[in-house]
C-alpha positions as CSV (number, residue, x, y, z in Angstrom):
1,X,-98.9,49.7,165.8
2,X,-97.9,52.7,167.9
3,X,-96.2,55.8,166.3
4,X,-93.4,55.7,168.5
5,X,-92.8,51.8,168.7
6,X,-92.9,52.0,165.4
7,X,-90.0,54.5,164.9
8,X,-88.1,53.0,167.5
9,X,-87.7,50.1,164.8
10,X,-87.2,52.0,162.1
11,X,-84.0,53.9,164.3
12,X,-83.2,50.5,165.6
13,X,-82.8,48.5,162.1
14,X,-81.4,51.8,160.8
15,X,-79.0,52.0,163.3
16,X,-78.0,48.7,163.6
17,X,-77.2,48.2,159.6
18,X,-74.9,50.9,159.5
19,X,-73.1,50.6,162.8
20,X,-72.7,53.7,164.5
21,X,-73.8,56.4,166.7
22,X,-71.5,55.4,169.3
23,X,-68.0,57.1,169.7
24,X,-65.3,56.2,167.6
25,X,-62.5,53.8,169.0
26,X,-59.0,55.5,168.8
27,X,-57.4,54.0,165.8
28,X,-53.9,51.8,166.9
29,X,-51.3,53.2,167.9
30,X,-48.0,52.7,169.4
31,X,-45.6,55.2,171.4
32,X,-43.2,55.5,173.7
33,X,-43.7,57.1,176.8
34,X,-40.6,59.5,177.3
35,X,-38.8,59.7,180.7
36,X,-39.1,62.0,183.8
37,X,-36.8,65.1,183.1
38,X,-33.2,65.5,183.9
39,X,-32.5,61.5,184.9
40,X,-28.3,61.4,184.7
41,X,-29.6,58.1,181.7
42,X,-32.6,58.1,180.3
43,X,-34.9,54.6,181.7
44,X,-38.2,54.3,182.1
45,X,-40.7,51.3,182.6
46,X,-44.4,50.8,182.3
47,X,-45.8,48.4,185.1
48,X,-49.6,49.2,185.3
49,X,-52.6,50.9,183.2
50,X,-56.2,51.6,184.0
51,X,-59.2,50.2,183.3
52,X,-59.5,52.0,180.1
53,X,-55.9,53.0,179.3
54,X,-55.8,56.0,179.8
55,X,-53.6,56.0,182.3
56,X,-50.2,54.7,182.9
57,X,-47.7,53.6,185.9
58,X,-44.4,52.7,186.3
59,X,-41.0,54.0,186.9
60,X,-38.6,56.2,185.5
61,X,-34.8,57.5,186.0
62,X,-35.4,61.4,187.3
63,X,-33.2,64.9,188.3
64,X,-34.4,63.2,192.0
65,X,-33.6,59.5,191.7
66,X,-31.9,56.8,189.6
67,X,-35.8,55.3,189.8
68,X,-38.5,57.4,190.0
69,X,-42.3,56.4,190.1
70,X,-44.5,58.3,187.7
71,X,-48.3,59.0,186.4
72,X,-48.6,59.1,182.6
73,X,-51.5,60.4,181.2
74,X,-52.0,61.8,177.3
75,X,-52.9,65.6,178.8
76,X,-50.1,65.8,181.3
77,X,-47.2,63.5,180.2
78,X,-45.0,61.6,182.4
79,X,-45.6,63.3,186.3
80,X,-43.0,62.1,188.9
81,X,-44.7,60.8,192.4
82,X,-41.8,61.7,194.3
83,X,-40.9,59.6,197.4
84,X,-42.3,58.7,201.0
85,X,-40.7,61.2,203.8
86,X,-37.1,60.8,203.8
87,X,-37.2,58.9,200.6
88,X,-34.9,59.5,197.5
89,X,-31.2,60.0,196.8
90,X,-30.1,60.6,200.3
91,X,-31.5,58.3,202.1
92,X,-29.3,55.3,201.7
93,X,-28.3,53.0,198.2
94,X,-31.3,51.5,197.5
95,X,-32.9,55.1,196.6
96,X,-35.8,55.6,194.2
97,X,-39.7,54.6,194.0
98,X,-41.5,52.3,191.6
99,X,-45.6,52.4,190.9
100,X,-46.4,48.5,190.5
101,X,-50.1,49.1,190.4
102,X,-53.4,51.1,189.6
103,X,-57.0,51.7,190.4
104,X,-59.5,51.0,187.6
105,X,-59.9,54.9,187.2
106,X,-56.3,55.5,187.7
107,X,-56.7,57.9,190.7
108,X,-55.2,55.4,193.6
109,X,-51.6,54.2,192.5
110,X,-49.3,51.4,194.7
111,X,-46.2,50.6,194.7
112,X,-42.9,51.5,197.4
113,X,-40.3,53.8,197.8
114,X,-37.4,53.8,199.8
115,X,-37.3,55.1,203.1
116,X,-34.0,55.8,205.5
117,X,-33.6,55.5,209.4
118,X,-35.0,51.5,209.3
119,X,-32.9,48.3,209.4
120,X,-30.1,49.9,211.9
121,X,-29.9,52.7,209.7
122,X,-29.0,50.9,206.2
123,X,-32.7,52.0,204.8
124,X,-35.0,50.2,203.3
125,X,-38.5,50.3,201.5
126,X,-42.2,50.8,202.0
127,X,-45.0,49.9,200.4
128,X,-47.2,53.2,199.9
129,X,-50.8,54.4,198.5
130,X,-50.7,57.1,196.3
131,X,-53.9,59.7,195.6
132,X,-54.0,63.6,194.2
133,X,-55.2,64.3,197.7
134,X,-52.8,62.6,199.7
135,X,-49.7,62.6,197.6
136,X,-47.6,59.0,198.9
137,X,-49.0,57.2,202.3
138,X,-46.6,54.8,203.9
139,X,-48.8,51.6,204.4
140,X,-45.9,50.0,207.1
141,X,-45.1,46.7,207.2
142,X,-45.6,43.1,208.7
143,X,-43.9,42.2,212.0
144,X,-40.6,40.3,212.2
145,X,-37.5,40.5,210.7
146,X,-36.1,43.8,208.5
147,X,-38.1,46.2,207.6
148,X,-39.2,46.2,203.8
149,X,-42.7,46.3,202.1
150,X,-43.7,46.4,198.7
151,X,-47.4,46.6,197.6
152,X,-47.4,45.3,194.0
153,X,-51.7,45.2,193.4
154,X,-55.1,47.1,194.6
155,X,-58.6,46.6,193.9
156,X,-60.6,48.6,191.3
157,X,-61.8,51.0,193.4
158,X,-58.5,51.7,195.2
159,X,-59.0,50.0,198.7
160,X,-57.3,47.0,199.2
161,X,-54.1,46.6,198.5
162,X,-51.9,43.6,198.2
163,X,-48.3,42.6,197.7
164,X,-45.6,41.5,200.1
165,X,-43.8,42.4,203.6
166,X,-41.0,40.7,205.5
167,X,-42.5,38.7,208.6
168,X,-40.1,36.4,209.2
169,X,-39.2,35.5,205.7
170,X,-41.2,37.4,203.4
171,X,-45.0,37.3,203.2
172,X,-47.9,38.1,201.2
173,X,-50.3,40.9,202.6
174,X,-53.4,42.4,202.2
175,X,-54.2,45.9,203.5
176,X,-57.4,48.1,203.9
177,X,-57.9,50.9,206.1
178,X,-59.8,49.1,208.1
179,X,-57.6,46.2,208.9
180,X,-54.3,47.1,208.0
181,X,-51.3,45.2,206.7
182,X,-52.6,41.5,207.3
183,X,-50.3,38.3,206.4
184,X,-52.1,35.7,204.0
185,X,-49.5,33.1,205.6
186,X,-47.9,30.4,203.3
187,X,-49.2,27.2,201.5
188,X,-48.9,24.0,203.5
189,X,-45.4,22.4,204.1
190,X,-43.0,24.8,202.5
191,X,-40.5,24.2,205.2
192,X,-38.5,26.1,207.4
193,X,-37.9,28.8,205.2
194,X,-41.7,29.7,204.0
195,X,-42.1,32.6,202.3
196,X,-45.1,34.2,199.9
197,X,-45.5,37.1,197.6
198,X,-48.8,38.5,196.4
199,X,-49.1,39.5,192.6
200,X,-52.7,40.2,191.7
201,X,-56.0,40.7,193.3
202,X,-59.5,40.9,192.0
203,X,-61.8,44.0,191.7
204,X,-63.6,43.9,194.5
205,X,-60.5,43.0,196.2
206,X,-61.6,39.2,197.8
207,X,-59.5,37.5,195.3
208,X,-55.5,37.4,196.1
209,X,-53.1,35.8,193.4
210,X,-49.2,34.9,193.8
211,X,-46.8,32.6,194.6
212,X,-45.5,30.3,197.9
213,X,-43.5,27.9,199.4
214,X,-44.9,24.8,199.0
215,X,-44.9,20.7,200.1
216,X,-45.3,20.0,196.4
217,X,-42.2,22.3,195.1
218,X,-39.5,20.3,197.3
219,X,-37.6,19.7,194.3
220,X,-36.7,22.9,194.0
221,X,-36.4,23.5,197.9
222,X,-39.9,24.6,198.6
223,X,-39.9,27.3,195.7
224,X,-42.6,28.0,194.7
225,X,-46.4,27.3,194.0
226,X,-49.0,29.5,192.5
227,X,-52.0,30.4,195.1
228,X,-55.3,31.7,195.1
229,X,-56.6,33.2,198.4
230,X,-60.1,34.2,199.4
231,X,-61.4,35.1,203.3
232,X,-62.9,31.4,202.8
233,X,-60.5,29.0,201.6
234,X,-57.7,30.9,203.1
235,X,-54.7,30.1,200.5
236,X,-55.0,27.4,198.1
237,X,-52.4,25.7,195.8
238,X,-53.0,26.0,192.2
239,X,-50.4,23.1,191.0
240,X,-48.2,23.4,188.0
241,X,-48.2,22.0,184.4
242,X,-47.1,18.4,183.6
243,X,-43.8,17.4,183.3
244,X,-40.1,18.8,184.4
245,X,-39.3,20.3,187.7
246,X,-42.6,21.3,189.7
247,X,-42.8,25.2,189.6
248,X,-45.4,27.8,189.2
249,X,-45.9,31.6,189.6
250,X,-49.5,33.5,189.6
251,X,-48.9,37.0,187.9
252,X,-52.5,38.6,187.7
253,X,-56.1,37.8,188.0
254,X,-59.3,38.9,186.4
255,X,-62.2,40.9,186.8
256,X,-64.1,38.3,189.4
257,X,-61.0,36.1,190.3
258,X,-62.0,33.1,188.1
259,X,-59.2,33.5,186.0
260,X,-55.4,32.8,187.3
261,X,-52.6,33.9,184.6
262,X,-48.9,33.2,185.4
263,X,-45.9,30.8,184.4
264,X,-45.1,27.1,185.4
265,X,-43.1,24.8,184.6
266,X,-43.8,22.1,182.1
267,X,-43.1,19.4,179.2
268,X,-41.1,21.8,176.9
269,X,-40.0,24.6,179.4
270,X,-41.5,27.4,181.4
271,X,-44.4,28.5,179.8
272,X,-47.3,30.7,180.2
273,X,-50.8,29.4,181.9
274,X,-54.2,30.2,182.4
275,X,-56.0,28.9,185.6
276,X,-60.0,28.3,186.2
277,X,-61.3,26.0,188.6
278,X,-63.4,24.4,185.6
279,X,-60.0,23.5,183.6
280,X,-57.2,23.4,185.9
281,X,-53.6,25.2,184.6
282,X,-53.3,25.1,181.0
283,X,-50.4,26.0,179.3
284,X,-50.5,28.6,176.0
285,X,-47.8,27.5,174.2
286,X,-44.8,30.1,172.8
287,X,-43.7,32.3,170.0
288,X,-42.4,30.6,167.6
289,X,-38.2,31.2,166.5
290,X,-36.6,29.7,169.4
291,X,-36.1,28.8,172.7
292,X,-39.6,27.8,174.4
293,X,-40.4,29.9,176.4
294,X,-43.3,32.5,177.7
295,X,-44.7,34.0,180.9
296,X,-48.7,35.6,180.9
297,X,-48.2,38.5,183.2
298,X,-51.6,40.7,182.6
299,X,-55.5,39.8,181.8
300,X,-58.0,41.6,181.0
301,X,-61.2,42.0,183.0
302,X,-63.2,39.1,181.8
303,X,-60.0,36.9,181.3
304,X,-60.1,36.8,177.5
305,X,-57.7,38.5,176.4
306,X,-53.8,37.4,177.9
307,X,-50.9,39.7,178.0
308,X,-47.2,38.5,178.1
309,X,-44.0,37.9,176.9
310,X,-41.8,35.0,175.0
311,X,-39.0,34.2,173.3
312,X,-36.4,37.2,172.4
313,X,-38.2,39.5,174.7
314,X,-41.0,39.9,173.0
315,X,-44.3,40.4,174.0
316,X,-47.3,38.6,173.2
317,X,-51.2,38.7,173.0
318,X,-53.4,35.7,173.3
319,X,-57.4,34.9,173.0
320,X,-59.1,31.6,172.7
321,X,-59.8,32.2,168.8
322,X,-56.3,33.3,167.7
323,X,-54.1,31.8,170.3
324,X,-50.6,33.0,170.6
325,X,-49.7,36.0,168.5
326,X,-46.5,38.3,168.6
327,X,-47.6,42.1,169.3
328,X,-45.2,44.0,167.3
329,X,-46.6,41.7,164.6
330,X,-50.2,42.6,165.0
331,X,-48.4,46.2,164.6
332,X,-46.8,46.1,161.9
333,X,-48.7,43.5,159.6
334,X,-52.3,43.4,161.3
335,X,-52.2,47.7,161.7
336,X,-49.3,48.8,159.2
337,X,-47.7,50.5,162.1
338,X,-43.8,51.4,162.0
339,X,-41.6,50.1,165.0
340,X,-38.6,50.4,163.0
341,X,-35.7,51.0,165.2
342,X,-37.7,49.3,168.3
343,X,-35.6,46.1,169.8
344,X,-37.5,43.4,172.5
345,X,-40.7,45.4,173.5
346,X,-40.5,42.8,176.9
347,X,-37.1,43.5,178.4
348,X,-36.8,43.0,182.4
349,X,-40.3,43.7,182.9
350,X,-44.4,42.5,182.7
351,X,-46.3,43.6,180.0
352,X,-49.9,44.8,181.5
353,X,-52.9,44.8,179.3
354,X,-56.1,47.1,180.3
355,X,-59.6,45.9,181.6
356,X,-61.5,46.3,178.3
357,X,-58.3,43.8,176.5
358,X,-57.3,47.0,174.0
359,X,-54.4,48.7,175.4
360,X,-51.0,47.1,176.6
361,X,-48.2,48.4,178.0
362,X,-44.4,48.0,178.8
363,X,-40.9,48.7,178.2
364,X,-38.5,47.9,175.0
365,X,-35.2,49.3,173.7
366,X,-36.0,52.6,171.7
367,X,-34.5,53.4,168.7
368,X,-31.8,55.6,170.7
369,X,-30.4,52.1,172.2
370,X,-32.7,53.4,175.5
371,X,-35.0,51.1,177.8
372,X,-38.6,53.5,177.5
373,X,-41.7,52.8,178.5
374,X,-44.3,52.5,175.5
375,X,-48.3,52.2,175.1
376,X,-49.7,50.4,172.5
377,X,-53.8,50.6,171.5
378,X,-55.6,47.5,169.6
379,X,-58.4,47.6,166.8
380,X,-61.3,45.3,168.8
381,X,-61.6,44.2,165.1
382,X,-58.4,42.6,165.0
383,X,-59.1,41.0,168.9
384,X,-62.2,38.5,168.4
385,X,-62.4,38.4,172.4
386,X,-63.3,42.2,172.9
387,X,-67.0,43.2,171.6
388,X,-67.3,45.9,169.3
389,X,-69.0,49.1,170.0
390,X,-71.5,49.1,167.3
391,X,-72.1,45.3,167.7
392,X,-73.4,46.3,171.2
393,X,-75.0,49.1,170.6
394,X,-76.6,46.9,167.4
395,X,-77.4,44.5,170.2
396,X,-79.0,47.2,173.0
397,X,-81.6,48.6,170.1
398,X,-83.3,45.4,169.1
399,X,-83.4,44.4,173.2
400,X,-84.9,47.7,173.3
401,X,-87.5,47.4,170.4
402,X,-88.0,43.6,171.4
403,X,-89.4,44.8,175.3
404,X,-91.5,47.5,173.6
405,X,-92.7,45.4,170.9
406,X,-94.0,43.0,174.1
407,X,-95.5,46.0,175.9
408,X,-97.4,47.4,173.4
409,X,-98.8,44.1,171.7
């Protein structure tokens, strides 16, 4: 046998026994976030992370604004974004900005900001783009009625975004550079007063997730379906779960746009769901203690792992081999991890989990009696769904020494 084939398998078995040679994952943690400096109350909320969770968006109370959008990143801390031109305090009541959303590097952030001089002078807001180059881009809004805009989503690579503008009533968009702010329109028959918010929207940016008007949600006068939208089937109804009043929200998409996470109403209550075209909407059950209740809100890139929250505010992680599980519970009895002090780690907001299913974010009541954003990290041992490092670098050798072993016999 060949000298170096056969010390490729000696490395390979060598390496693969003992697991390593690949960097190590951060042990878990959990934190909160702080606050932008010199807010009049200290508030902040997490609403989006990147790919690898390293970075973090949301919104914060500020020296400029009651609501301030930020950049959070271990090196730097909590950076303000500022506002679009005109934007903040003095422009009119509804001041502040608000990050909603993040590229998979965490360079391109979306969210709005309030701007002055629209709506006969009463202000209003406007979705914008955010980079280190550009600092905050207006991206307008649809035609018809007021002016307001809010992008809530963009693609990995920062160029699509999606959320919703007014139109008429208001109206899921889509923008590039290219095309602009485009309306995805409504689902069929919502009546007179259609209206449709985008929530989510795929990598490459050809999958759009949210909610409509809809022929099927007359019970609760036309409000409101889950869709999924591509260029090719336009926008298409995703249903609800059996039983009560018919109602369903999409909240966030994976990776590809095969998998639909939101909330819908069923059996026992509203409860969260996971959508493929294979299985339909199924629901995921709650936290026990209760009232039933649950909403999924993030997913991570290959739809395994589901971020939400349940009953009492608290915020829960799901997978197909563990199902339901409370997250300050995997904390503190999984990691050993002290929240002491911590209330509902879910309150008034949508817990976001990142691509690779390790890191989650949000906002909870600090020990100070404070609403703070806070990061959390997972242990991919404790999370079945996400591969291990060394299992796929175990995996990656012996592929390796299986081609050679081909080639050289």
């Amino acid at each position: 046998m060949n000298k170096i084939l056969a010390n490729c398998i000696s490395l390979g078995i060598g390496l693969g026994a003992i697991g390593v040679a690949v960097p190590v994952q951060a042990a878990p943690f959990f934190t909160g976030l702080g606050f932008l400096p010199g807010g009049s109350f200290s508030r902040s909320f997490a609403h989006g992370v990147s790919a690898d969770g390293s970075v973090v968006v949301g919104e914060s109370s500020s020296v400029n604004s009651p609501t301030e959008a930020f950049r959070w990143t271990q090196g730097t801390g909590m950076v303000g974004l500022g506002f679009l031109p005109g934007g903040g305090p003095s422009a009119n009541l509804n001041a502040g900005s608000n990050a909603l959303g993040i590229s998979a590097d965490g360079s391109v952030v979306v969210g709005y900001s309030n701007i002055p001089n629209v709506n006969g002078g009463y202000g209003g807001y406007e979705a914008f783009r955010w980079t280190q180059a550009t600092g905050m881009v207006g991206l307008g809004d649809l035609p018809g009625g007021i002016f307001d805009s809010k992008a809530t989503g963009v693609s990995a690579d920062g160029s699509v975004v999606v959320g919703n503008g007014t139109g008429f009533y208001g109206t899921a968009f889509r923008w590039t550079q290219a095309t602009g702010m485009v309306g995805l329109g409504y689902l069929p028959g919502g009546g007179y007063y259609a209206a449709s918010s985008a929530t989510g929207v795929s990598a490459n940016g050809s999958v759009v997730v949210g909610n409509s008007t809809s022929a099927n949600g007359i019970e609760v006068l036309g409000w409101q379906e889950a869709f999924r939208w591509t260029q090719g089937t336009g926008m298409v109804g995703l249903g609800d779960l059996p039983g009560g009043n018919f109602w369903s929200s999409a909240q966030n998409v994976s990776a590809d746009g095969s998998v639909v996470v939101g909330q819908s109403s069923g059996a026992y209550g509203y409860e969260a769901f996971r959508w493929t075209q294979g299985t339909g909407m199924i629901g995921l059950g709650s936290l026990p203690g209760g009232l039933f209740v649950s909403a999924a809100t993030g997913v991570s890139a290959d739809g395994s792992v589901i971020v939400g929250y349940s009953v009492g505010g608290e915020v829960f992680v799901w997978n197909s081999t563990q199902g339901m599980r409370s997250l300050r519970e995997i904390l503190t009895n999984d990691y050993g991890l002290d929240l002491t002090g911590w209330g509902a780690l879910s309150y008034a907001g949508n817990p976001q989990v990142s691509a690779d299913g390790l890191t989650i974010v949000g906002q909870g009541w600090n020990p100070n009696g404070n609403l703070e954003a806070w990061i959390a990290r997972l242990n991919p041992q404790n999370n079945p769904s996400v591969p291990e490092p060394s299992s796929i670098l175990g995996l990656g050798l012996f592929s390796l020494v299986g081609f050679l072993i081909k080639k050289w016999s």
